[in-house]
Each structure stands twice: as structure tokens, then as C-alpha cells.
N, C-alpha and C positions, 0 to 999 in steps of 0.2 A: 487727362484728369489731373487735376491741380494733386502735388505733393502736399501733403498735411505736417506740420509744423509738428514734431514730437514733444519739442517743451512748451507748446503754447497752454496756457491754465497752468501749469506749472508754480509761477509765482501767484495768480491767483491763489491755489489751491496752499499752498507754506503759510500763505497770508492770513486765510482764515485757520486754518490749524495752529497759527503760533496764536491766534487771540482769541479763538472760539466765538469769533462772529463776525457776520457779513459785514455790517456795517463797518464796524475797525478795520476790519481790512482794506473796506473801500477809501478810509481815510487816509489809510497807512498809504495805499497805490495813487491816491489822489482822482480816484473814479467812481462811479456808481456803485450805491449798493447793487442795484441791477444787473449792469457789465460784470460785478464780481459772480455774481450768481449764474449768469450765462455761459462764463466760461470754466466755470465748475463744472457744470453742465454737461457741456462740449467734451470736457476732458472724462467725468464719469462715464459717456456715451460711447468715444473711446476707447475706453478701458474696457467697458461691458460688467461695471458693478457700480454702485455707490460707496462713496467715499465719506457724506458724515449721516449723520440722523440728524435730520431737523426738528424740531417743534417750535413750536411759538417762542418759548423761550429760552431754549437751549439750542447749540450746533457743538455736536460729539463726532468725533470717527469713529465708523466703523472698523471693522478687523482689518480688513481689505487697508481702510486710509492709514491706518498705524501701521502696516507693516510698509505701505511706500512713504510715509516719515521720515521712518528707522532708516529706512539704506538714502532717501535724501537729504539727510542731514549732514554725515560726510561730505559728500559732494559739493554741498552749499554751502557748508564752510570754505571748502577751499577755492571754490566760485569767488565768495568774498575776499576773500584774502589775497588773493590775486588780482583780484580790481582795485584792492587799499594798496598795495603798493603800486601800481601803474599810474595812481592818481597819485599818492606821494613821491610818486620818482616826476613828476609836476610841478609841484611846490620846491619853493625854493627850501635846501635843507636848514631846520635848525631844532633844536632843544636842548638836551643839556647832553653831554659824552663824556661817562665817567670812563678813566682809562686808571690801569694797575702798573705802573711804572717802575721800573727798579732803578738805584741812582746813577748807575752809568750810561745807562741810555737813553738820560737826558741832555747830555753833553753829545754825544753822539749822530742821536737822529732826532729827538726830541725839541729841543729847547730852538735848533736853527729852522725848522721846518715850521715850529709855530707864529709868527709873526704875518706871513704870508697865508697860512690857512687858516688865522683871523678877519685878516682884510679880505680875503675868497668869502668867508662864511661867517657874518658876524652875530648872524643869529644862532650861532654853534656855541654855548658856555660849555669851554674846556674842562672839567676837573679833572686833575693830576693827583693821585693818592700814589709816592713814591713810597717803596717798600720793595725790597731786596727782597725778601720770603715768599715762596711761592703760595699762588694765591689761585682758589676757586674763583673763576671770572662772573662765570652763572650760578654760582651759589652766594655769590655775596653781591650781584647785581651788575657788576660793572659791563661796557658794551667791549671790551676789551682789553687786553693786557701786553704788554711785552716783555719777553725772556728771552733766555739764551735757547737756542732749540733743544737740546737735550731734553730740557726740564718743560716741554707742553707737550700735554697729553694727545694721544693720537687720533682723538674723535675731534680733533680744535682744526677749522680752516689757519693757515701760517701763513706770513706777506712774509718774505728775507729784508730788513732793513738794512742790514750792514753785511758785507764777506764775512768771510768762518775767521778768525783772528785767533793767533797764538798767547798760549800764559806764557809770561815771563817773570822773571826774578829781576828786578832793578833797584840802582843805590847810585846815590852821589860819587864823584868821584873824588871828595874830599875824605866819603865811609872810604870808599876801598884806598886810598894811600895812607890811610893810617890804621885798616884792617886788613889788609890783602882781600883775594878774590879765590870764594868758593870753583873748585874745581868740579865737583860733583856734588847731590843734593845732602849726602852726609855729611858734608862738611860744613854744613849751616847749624851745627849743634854748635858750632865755635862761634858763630856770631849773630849780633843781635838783629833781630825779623820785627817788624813789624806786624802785629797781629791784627785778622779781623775776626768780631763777634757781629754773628747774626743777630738784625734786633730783636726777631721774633721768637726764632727758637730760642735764640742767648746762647749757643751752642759758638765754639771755637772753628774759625774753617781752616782746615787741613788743607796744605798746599800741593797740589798734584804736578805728580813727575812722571814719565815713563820709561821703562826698561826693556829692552829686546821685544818692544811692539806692545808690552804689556802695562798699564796703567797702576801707580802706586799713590798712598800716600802719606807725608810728613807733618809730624806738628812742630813747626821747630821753635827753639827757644827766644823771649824779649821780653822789652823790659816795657812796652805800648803799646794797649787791647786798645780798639776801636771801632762805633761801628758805623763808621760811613766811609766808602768808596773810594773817594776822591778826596779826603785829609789823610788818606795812608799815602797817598803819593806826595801828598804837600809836605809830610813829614819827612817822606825819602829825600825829596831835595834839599832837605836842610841838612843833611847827613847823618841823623840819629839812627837808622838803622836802612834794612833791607824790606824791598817791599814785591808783593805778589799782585801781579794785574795782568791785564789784556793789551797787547801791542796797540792795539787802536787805542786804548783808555791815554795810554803814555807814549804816544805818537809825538806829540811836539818836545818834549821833554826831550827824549833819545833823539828826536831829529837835530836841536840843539846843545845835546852834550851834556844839560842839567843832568841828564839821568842815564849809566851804563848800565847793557845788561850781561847777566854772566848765566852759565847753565842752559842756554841754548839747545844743544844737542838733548835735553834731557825732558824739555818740556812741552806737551801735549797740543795741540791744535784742535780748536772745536768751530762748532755749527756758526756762530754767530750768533748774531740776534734778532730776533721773529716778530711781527705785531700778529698775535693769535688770535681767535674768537671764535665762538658757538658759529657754525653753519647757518642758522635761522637768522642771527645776528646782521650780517652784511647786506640785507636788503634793506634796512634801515637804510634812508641816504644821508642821516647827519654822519653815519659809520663809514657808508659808502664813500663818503669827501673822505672824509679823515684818511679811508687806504686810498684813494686816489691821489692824494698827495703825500701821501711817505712814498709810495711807490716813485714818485714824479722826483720826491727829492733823494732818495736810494738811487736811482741812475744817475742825477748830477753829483752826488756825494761821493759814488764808488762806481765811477763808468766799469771798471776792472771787474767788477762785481758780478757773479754770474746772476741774469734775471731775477726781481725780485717775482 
């Protein structure tokens, strides 16, 4: 005995229920009104009730057809949506990737990785909205964002772009031979810091230190608010004051001697930094490129670096 096909009629049957009549459906399937009606049929016979009321003019469900609707329509959502991406992971990726950037990691994983996943994908327009303040990624639209990991929420898929990187306190060494050098984080009340303001909050950031495993923090005093990233360091090198960053931020700096650091023993080590996004988000493949190649340039940029 031949097996009976359990979703056969099936699309028939959505077909005429999403338009209340044979004939559109037959147009919608690209088949007879006939075929459509036949395997109505088949499928009602099946079932052992009817599924619409006909007349001359109208085609309604009955009870019966509405309650198998109701629980098919879940399903066939995700029926569809599961064949839109199979058939978009097809196409070549592109449209537009708003991404939520903050300014130091663009110098870091950002700015070197784009040139190459231009020429990969050129049907990919980048937008870069750099902004330090934490940012609703799905509430303000963007396909994703990068931060330091502390600061993304726990419902967010996270890529590792960079190892976890220590704060430090760095100055010329033209500040320290005519300031001396802080020994401990109190003694930056004696000399002038560099400061940075949040663009968004406009709030002052407090430099973090830690004591006996326990995290603190300072606002120490100067005479230079600013609020971009990377001119607090261009100004450290000039020797106008003391500056607060990330050992990767001022990596070549210290590797050359532009920039000492002092206070060491006293300051914090964190996560690094993440490219986050909504879970639903990465089936997108103009997204999907995008983690496929930070990932690719995370393992040349920081082989050291545990997986990203």
C-alpha cells in the first residue's frame, strides 16, 4: 500500500485560505483552478471533515479549517524563513551594515580589516557610527556593535576581537623628568591627568585602579577635558599631562619609549573587545561576512589571543 504524503494539499489548502478563493490560489501555485480543488479534496477526505464552505460566490473556513490555520501558521512561518535564508546564504552578500563603533576599535580591529572586506564584498556599504556610549544595537537599528565585553548585554551573541588588555596610566618622559613619577594612584592629586568626557552622557570618566583584588575609583585632577580617545594620547606625548588607556590602545607608543607607564601593580585588566549582535541578526550574510572576517583578522592580529 503506497504511504500517503501527510502535507500533500497542504499548500493548496494556506493558498486558498490566505485569499478566499480557488482561483487565486491557483494563480498564486501557478496551477488550475481544478488541481487546486482536487487536492482540497483529497486533503478534506483525509481529514474526514470540510475545510471551507463554498458558494457561488464566496469560499469561508469552516471551524474545523480555522482551527488548522491557527496552529499552521507558526510553522509556516518558520518553514519560510528557513528557505529565505538557504536561498540568501546563495546570493552573493550585500546591502547596507550599520555597525555602532567606539573610537578605539577602530584603530585596533576596525579600520585594518576594512579594506580587504571591501574588495571580498563590494556590494556591502559599510556605515560606521563611532560613539564611545553604550548603544542599543536593536533598538536603534544597527546589525551590530563593538564594545569592550563587560559592557554587552547577556542576551547579545559576542565574536572576541582583541585579548583582554590591561588599563594603564601613561606620560612622556619629558612630563616625568620635570614631574617625577606617581608611585601609587593617590599621588595623581599632585599631577596634572588628562581627562576624558563622555560625548554622550557628558559625564567625567573616573580612572579605575584596584586594591587587594578589589576595584576602585579616581577622578584625578587637570588642566584638559576631552572627548575623543586617541587625542588624549597625542596629548600624552607631547608632555602636557598623564594619560588613562588600554595597553593595546598605546602599544607602539610604549614600544618606542614616546610613552612610560607608571602604576602598574595597581591597574585592572579586562575582557577586551567583542563584535556583539542580536542572535537572529548573524544569519544575515552581509553580517555573516563581516564576523567571518574579523574573526579571520582576530587570529592574524592576536595569534596569542585565545579563540575568537
Amino acid at each position: 500500500m503506497a504511504r500517503i504524503d501527510r502535507f500533500t494539499g497542504l499548500s493548496e489548502f494556506l493558498a486558498v485560505a490566505g485569499h478566499a478563493s480557488f482561483r487565486a490560489a491557483a494563480a498564486e501555485l501557478q496551477v488550475t483552478p481544478a488541481a487546486v480543488s482536487q487536492a482540497v479534496r483529497a486533503l478534506e477526505l483525509r481529514l474526514g471533515q470540510p475545510l471551507f464552505q463554498r458558494t457561488t460566490r464566496t469560499v469561508t473556513l469552516t471551524d474545523a479549517g480555522a482551527a488548522l490555520i491557527e496552529r499552521l501558521r507558526p510553522a509556516t512561518g518558520e518553514i519560510d524563513e528557513a528557505l529565505d535564508i538557504l536561498a540568501a546564504q546563495r546570493r552573493r552578500p550585500a546591502g547596507h551594515l550599520r555597525l555602532s563603533v567606539p573610537r578605539i576599535a577602530l584603530d585596533l580591529a576596525v579600520v585594518p580589516a576594512l579594506a580587504d572586506f571591501r574588495r571580498a564584498y563590494p556590494d556591502i556599504v559599510v556605515e560606521l557610527d563611532v560613539n564611545d556610549a553604550l548603544v542599543d544595537v536593536a533598538g536603534e537599528r544597527f546589525d551590530a556593535g563593538i564594545r569592550i565585553g563587560e559592557f554587552i548585554e547577556r542576551d547579545m551573541v559576542a565574536v572576541r576581537l582583541t585579548p583582554a588588555f590591561r588599563w594603564v596610566v601613561v606620560g612622556a618622559p619629558s612630563y616625568f623628568a620635570a614631574r617625577g613619577r606617581p608611585q601609587v594612584p593617590q599621588d595623581l592629586t599632585g599631577h596634572d591627568c588628562i581627562r576624558y568626557r563622555y560625548p554622550t552622557a557628558r559625564s567625567i570618566y573616573r580612572w579605575q585602579f584596584q586594591r587587594q583584588g578589589r576595584d576602585y575609583s579616581l577622578d584625578p585632577p587637570g588642566g584638559i577635558i576631552v572627548n575623543d580617545h586617541l587625542t588624549v594620547i597625542r596629548l600624552a606625548r607631547t608632555g602636557v599631562g598623564l594619560a588613562y588607556t588600554a595597553d593595546l590602545v598605546a602599544a607602539c607608543e610604549l614600544a618606542s619609549g614616546e610613552l612610560e607607564e607608571v602604576l602598574a601593580p595597581h591597574l585592572p585588566t579586562k575582557a577586551g573587545l567583542f563584535l556583539y549582535f542580536p542572535a537572529k541578526n548573524q544569519e544575515q550574510p552581509k553580517l555573516r561576512a563581516f564576523i567571518d572576517a574579523m574573526t579571520r583578522f582576530a587570529r592574524v592580529a592576536w595569534p596569542s589571543a585565545p579563540a575568537p
